[in-house]
C-alpha positions in Angstrom: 182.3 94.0 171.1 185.0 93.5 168.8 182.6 93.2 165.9 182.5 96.4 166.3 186.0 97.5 165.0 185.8 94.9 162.3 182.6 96.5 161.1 184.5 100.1 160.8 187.5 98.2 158.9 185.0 97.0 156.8 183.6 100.1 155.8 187.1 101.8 155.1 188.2 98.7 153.3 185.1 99.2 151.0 186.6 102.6 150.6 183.7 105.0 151.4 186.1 107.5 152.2 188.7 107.1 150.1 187.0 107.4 146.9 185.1 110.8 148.4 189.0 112.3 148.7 189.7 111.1 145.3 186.9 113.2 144.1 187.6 116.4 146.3 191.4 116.0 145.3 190.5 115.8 141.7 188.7 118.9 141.8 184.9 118.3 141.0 183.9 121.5 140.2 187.1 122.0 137.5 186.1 118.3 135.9 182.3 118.5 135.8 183.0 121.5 133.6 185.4 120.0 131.3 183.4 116.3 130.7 181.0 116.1 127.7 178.7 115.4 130.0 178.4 117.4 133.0 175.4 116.6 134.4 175.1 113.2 134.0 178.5 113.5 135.8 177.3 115.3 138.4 174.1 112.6 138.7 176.5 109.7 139.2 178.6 111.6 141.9 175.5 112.2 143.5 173.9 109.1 143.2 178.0 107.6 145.0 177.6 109.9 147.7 174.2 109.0 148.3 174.9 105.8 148.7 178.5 106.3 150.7 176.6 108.5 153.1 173.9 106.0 153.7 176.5 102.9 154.5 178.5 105.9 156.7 175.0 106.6 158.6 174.8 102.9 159.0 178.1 102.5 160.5 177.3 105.4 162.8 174.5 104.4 164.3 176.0 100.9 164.8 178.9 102.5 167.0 176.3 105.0 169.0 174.8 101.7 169.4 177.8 99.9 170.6 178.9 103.1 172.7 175.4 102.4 174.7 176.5 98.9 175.3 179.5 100.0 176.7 178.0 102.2 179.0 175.5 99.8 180.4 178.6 97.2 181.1 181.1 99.6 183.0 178.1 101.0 185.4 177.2 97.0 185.8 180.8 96.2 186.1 181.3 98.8 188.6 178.2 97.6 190.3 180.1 94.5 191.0 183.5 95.7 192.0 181.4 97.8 194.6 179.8 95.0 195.7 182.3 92.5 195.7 184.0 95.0 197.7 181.7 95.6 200.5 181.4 92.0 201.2 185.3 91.5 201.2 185.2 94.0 203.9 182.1 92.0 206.3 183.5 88.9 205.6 187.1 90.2 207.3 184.8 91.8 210.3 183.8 87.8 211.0 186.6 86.7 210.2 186.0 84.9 207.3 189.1 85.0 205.3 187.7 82.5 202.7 184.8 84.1 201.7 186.7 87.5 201.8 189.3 86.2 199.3 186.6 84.8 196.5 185.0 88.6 197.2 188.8 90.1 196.5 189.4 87.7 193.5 185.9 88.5 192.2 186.1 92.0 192.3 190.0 92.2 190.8 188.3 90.3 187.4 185.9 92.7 187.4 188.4 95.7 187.9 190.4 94.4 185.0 187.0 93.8 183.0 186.0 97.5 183.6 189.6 98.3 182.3 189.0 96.5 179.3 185.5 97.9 178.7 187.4 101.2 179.3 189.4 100.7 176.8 187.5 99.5 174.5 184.7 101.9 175.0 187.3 104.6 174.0 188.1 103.2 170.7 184.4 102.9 169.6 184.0 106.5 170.9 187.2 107.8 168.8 185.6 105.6 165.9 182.3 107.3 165.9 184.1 110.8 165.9 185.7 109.5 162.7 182.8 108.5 160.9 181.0 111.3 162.2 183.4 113.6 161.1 183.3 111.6 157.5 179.4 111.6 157.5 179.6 115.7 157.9 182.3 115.9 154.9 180.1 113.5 153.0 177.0 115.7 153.3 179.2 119.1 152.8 180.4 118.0 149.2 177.0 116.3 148.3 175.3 120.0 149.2 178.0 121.4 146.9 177.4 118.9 144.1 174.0 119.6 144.6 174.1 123.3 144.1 176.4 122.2 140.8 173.7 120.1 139.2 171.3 122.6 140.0 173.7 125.7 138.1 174.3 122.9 135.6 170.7 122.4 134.6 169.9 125.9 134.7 172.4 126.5 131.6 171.4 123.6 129.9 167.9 124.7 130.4 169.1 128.0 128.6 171.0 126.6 126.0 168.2 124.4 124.9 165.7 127.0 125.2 168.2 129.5 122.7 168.2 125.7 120.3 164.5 125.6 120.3 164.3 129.7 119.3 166.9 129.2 117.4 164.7 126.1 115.8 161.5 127.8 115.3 162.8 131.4 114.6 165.7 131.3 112.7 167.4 134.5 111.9 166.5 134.7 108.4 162.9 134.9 109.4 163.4 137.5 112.3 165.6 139.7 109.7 162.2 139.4 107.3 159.9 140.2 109.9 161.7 143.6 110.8 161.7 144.8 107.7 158.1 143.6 107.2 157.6 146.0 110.6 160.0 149.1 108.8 157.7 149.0 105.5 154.6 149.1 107.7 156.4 151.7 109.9 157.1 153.8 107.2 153.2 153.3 105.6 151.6 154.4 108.2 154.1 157.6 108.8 153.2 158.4 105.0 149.5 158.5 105.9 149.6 160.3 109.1 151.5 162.6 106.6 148.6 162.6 104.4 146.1 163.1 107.0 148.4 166.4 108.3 147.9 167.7 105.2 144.0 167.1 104.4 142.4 170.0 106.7 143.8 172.5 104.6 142.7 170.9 101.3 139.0 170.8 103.5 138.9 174.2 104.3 139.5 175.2 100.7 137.1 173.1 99.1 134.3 174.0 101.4 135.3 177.5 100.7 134.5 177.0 96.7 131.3 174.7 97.7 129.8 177.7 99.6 131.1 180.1 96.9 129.3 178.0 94.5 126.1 178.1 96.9 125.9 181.8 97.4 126.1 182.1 93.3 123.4 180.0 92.9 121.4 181.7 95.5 122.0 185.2 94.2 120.8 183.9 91.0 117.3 182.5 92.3 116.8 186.0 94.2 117.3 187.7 91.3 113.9 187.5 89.4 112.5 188.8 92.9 115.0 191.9 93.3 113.5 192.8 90.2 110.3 193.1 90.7 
């Protein structure tokens, strides 16, 4: 059982935990937006925590593990103390010292074995709170680095996408293009212009036309008038 507490100084000496402070104390959010590189910044983070939170979850399940293991030797030690006991006590009622005092000695080693398992079991429990603990902190700030890559690559995405417009419409162009659009514009308000003004024009020539048609048809009833 005392692999157990090696295996957690292990892990700390490996400095899973340590290096996750170093990052919260450093303020992440402050230096992934001062590095020429923010996101790949952010991808390495992430890519740490991943792997701290995996080893973490590893050494977590090792202690629920070991916490089982404890539980199954106190209620067999106990077992035994109980035991022992009870056959301390018949061997008294016949009078058999002897036997009674192998059942006493037997069930003291076992009381001070369930002492020790007691003990011990404690430790792995306050261990596993730790890590527990560490495993929830762990996954907090790689939610929060998360959401930062995510923000990250939404402004990169819009930088790159005001590069590329930038790129294929420079502002040269657009300035060309609207006052391609003004002359057009100002075209067509010309001819609606024109097009105002035409029914008049109309009405007056089609005004002479039958003028001209009424002359020419007084003219051919002429010669009949006369006669």
């Amino acid at each position: 059982m005392n692999g157990n507490a090696d295996n957690i100084r292990r892990i700390n000496h490996m400095g899973i935990f340590t290096r996750i402070k170093d990052i919260a104390a450093a303020d992440m959010h402050r230096l992934l937006d001062q590095v020429e590189d923010p996101i790949s910044m952010a991808k390495h983070y992430i890519r740490q925590l991943e792997d701290q939170i995996d080893q973490a979850r590893s050494a977590l399940e090792t202690q629920m593990a070991a916490e089982q293991r404890y539980d199954l030797l106190l209620a067999s030690t106990a077992a035994i103390i109980n035991k022992r006991e009870r056959q301390a006590k018949f061997a008294v009622e016949r009078n058999q010292d002897d036997i009674a005092a192998i059942a006493i000695q037997e069930k003291l080693h076992h009381a001070k074995l369930h002492q020790t398992y007691t003990e011990q079991r404690e430790t792995v429990r306050k261990q596993a709170e730790t890590l527990r603990s560490e495993l929830n902190r762990l996954q907090k700030v790689h939610t929060e680095l998360s959401d930062k890559l995510t923000f990250l690559l939404v402004r990169a995405n819009a930088v790159n996408t005001i590069r590329e417009t930038a790129k294929t419409a420079p502002s040269s162009d657009i300035s060309k293009i609207s006052r391609g659009f003004e002359r057009m514009e100002q075209k067509l308000m010309s001819v609606e212009a024109g097009t105002l003004a035409n029914p008049s024009e109309d009405k007056l020539t089609d005004w002479s036309q039958q003028q001209e048609v009424q002359e020419e048809l007084a003219k051919l009833k002429a010669p009949k008038q006369s006669c």
